[in-house]
C-alpha positions in Angstrom: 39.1 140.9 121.7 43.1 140.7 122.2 42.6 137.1 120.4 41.1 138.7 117.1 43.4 141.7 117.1 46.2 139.3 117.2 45.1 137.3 114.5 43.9 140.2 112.1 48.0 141.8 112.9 49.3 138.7 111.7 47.3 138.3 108.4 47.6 142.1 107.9 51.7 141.5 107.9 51.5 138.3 105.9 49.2 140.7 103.6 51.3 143.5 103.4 54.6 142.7 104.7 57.4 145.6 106.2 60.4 142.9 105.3 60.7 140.0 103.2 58.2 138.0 105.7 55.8 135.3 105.3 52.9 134.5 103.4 49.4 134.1 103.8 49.9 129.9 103.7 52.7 130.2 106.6 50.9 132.1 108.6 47.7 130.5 108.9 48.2 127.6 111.1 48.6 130.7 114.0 46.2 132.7 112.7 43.5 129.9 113.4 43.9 129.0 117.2 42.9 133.0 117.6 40.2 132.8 115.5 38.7 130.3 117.3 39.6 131.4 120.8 38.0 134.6 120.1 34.9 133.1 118.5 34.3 130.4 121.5 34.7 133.8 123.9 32.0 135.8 121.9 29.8 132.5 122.0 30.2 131.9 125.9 30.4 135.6 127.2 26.9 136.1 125.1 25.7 132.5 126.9 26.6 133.8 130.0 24.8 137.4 129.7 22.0 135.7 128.6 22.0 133.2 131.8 22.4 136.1 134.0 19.4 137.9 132.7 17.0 135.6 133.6 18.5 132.9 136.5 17.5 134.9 140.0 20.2 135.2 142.3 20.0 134.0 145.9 19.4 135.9 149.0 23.2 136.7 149.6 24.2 138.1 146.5 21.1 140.6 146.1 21.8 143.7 145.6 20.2 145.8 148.9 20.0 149.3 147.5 17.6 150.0 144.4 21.1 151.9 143.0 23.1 149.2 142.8 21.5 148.1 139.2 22.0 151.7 138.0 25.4 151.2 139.2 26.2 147.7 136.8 24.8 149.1 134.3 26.6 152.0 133.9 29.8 150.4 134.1 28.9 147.8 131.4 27.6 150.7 129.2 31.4 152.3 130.1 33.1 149.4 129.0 31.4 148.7 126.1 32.0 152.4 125.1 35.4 152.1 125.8 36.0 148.9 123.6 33.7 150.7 120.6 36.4 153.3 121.1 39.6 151.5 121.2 38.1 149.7 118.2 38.1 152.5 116.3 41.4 153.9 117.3 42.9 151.0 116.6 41.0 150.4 112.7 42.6 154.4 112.3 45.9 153.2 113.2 45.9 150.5 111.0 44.7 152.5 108.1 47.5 154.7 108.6 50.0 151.9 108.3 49.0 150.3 105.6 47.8 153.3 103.7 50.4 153.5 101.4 49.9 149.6 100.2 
């Protein structure tokens, strides 16, 4: 997520630039690398969830109370409402920049 944020604050100030700064075409060759990195992390953490859905775990690692389930899953459901929520602070704060553009 930090990857993509990265990249879309670079090409947002090659877009709209706050000094004389650079282009599009200067920026690109970093804008790339975190494109990609971010794109490779979406693609293995949805391999991974998907793997861990259906591969059983062994004896050791199984959970021992019938809450423990519960428990995982509302922390995943926290941090994927935290993420939607930093999203969306962070799409306001950027529309407040570069309002005025």
């Amino acid at each position: 997520m930090f990857a993509l944020w990265y990249a879309q604050s670079l090409l947002l100030d090659a877009i709209f630039p706050q000094s004389a700064g650079a282009g599009v075409s200067e920026v690109a060759g970093q804008i790339t690398p975190f494109s990609l990195v971010a794109t490779v992390l979406g693609v293995v953490s949805i391999v991974i969830l998907l793997a861990s859905s259906f591969v059983t775990l062994p004896a050791v690692l199984r959970g021992k109370r019938k809450w423990a389930p519960l428990v995982t899953l509302l922390v995943m459901e926290t941090a994927i409402i935290a993420m939607t929520v930093v999203y969306h602070l962070r799409t306001a704060w950027l529309y407040s920049n570069f309002r005025d553009y």
